[in-house]
C-alpha positions as MATLAB code, in Angstrom:
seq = 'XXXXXXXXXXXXXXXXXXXXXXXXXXXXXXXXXXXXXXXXXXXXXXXXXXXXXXXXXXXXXXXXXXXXXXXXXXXXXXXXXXXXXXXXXXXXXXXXXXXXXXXXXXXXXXXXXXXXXXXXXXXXXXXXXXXXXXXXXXXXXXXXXXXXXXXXXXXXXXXXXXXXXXXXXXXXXXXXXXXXXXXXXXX';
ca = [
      12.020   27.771  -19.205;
       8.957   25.693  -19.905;
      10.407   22.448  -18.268;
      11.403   24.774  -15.144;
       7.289   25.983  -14.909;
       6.474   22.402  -15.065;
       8.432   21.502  -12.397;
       7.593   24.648  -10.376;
       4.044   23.579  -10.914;
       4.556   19.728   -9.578;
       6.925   20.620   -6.821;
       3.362   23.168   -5.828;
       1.206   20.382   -6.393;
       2.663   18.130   -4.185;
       3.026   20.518   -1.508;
      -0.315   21.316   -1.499;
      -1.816   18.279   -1.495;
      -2.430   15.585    0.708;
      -2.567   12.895   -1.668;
      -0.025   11.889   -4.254;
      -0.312   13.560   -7.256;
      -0.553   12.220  -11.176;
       2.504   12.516  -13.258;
       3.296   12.016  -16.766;
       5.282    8.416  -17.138;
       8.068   10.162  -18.619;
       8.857   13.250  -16.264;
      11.766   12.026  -14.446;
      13.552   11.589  -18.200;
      12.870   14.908  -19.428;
      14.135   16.411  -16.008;
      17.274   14.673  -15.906;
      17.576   16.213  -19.599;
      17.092   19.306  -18.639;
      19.248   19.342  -15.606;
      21.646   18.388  -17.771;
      21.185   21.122  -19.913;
      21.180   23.532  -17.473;
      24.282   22.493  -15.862;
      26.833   22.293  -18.797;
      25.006   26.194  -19.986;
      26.212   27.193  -16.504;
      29.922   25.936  -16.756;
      30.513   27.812  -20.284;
      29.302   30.758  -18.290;
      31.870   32.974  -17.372;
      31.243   32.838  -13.450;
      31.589   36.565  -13.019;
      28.438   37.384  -15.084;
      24.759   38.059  -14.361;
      23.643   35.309  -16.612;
      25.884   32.859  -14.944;
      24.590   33.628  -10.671;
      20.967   33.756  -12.091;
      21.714   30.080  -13.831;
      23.392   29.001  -10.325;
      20.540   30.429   -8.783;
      18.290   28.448  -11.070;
      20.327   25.341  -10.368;
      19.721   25.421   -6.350;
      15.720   26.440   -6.681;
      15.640   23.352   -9.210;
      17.545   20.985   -6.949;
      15.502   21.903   -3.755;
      12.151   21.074   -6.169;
      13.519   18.029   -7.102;
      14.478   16.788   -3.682;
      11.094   17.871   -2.129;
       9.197   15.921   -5.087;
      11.005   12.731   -4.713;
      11.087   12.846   -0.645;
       7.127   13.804   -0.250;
       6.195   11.124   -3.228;
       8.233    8.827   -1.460;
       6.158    9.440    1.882;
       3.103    9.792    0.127;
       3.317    6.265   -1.776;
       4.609    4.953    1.771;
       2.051    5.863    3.699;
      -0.621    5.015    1.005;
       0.736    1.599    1.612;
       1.151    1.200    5.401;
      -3.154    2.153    5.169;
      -3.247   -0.235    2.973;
      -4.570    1.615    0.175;
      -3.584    0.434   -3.269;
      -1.453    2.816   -5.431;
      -3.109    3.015   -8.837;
      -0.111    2.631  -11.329;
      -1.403    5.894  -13.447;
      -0.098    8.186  -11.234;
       3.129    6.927  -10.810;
       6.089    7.492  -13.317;
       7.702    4.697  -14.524;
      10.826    4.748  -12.375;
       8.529    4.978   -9.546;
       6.843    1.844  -10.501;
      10.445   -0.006  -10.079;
      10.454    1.259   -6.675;
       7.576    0.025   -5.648;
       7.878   -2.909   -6.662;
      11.113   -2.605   -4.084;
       8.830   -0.798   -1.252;
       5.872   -3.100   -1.346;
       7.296   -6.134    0.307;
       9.081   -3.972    2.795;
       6.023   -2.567    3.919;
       4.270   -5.575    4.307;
       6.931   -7.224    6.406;
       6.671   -4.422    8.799;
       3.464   -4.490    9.002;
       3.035   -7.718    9.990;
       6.139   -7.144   12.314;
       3.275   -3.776   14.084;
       0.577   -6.401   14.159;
       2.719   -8.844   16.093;
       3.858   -6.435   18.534;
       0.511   -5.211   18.948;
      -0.350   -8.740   19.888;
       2.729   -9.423   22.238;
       4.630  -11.259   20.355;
       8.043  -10.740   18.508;
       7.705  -12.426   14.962;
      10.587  -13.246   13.067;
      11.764  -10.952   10.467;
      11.791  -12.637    7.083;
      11.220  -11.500    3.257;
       9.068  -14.069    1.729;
       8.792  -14.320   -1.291;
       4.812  -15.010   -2.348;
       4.313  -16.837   -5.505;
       0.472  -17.625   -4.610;
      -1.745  -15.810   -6.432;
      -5.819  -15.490   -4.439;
      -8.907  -15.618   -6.079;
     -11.639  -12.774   -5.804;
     -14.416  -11.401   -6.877;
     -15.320   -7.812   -6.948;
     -18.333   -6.409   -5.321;
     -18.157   -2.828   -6.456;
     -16.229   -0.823   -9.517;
     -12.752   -0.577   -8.830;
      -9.986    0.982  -11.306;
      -6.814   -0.437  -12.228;
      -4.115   -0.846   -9.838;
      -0.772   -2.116   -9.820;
      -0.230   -5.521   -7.682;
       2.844   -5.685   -5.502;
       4.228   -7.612   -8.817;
       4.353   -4.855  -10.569;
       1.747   -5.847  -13.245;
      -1.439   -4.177  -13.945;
      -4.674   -5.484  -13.014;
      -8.009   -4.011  -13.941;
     -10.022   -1.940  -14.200;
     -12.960   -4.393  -12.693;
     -16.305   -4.480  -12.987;
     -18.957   -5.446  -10.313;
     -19.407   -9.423  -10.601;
     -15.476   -9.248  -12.136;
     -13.442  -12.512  -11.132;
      -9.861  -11.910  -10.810;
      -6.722  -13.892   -9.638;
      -4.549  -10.891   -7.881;
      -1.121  -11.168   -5.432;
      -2.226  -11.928   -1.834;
      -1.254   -8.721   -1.067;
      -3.620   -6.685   -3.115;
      -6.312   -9.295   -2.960;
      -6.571   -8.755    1.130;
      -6.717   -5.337    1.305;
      -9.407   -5.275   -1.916;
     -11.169   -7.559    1.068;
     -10.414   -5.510    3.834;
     -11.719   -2.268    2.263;
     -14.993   -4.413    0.402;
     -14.342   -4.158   -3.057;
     -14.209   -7.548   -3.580;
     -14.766  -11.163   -1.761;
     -12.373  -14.127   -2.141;
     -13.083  -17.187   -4.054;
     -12.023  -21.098   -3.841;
     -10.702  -22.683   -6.700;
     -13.604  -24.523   -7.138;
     -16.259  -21.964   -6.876;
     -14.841  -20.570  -10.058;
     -15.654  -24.156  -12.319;
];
């Protein structure tokens, strides 16, 4: 019953709030444990009993929690990203990191694709893949985030000189956490 509160309380969480909310890196594992668990005590139920329609019951209330978390973390993380706000990595589980790693370039791709139509002009849909890495330099505190490799950067101080994806580094910019550098003004 304890795992079922905890999910009760997350699926409440993030139905309540607007913004994504923190999760321990392991939660998806110890659901799919106990969903497991909870399924095979229902089938050596005899169906006929009370036990075994309040463990069905328990089984549907569990699966609509689940499906609600996944679908409004999905949107949550997705729309985080199409304001281009980063997604700091602590609050994401670590299947969740994996998918953003997927969702990232995605969103970029159609963003550009908005900003061209915006403009007039129909740009060519194509995933690139961006190897170059941009130099900044941070103006104000920022804490760690994860880059649209996957990898951590951070936390970073004011003054802090950092070599971040493209990605990350522009919207750092964008927002004014953080100015870029050349090559050379780092010697």
């Amino acid at each position: 019953m304890k795992m079922y509160n905890e999910l009760y309380e997350v699926w409440k969480k993030e139905k309540e709030k607007i913004e994504i909310q923190g999760l321990p890196k392991d939660f998806y594992a110890k659901l799919a444990g106990y969903v497991k668990k909870v399924r095979e005590e229902s089938r050596v139920l005899d169906k006929n009993t009370t036990r075994a329609k309040l463990i069905q019951n328990e089984i549907k209330n569990i699966e609509k929690m689940i499906e609600d978390i996944v679908e409004l973390r999905f949107e949550k993380v997705q729309k985080r990203i199409m304001t281009e706000k980063t997604v700091p990595k602590d609050i994401l589980t670590k299947e969740e990191e994996k998918l953003f790693q997927e969702i990232y370039p995605l969103a970029e791709s159609y963003k550009a694709f908005l900003k061209g139509m915006l403009k007039g002009r129909l740009s060519q849909i194509e995933r690139k893949e961006k190897l170059k890495q941009m130099i900044v330099r941070f103006l104000k505190p920022m804490p760690a985030i994860i880059g649209s490799d996957m990898k951590t950067y951070g936390p970073f101080k004011p003054e802090d000189i950092a070599t971040l994806p493209p990605e990350n580094a522009k919207i750092l910019i964008k927002q004014g956490a953080a100015i870029e550098l050349e090559a050379n003004e780092c010697s």
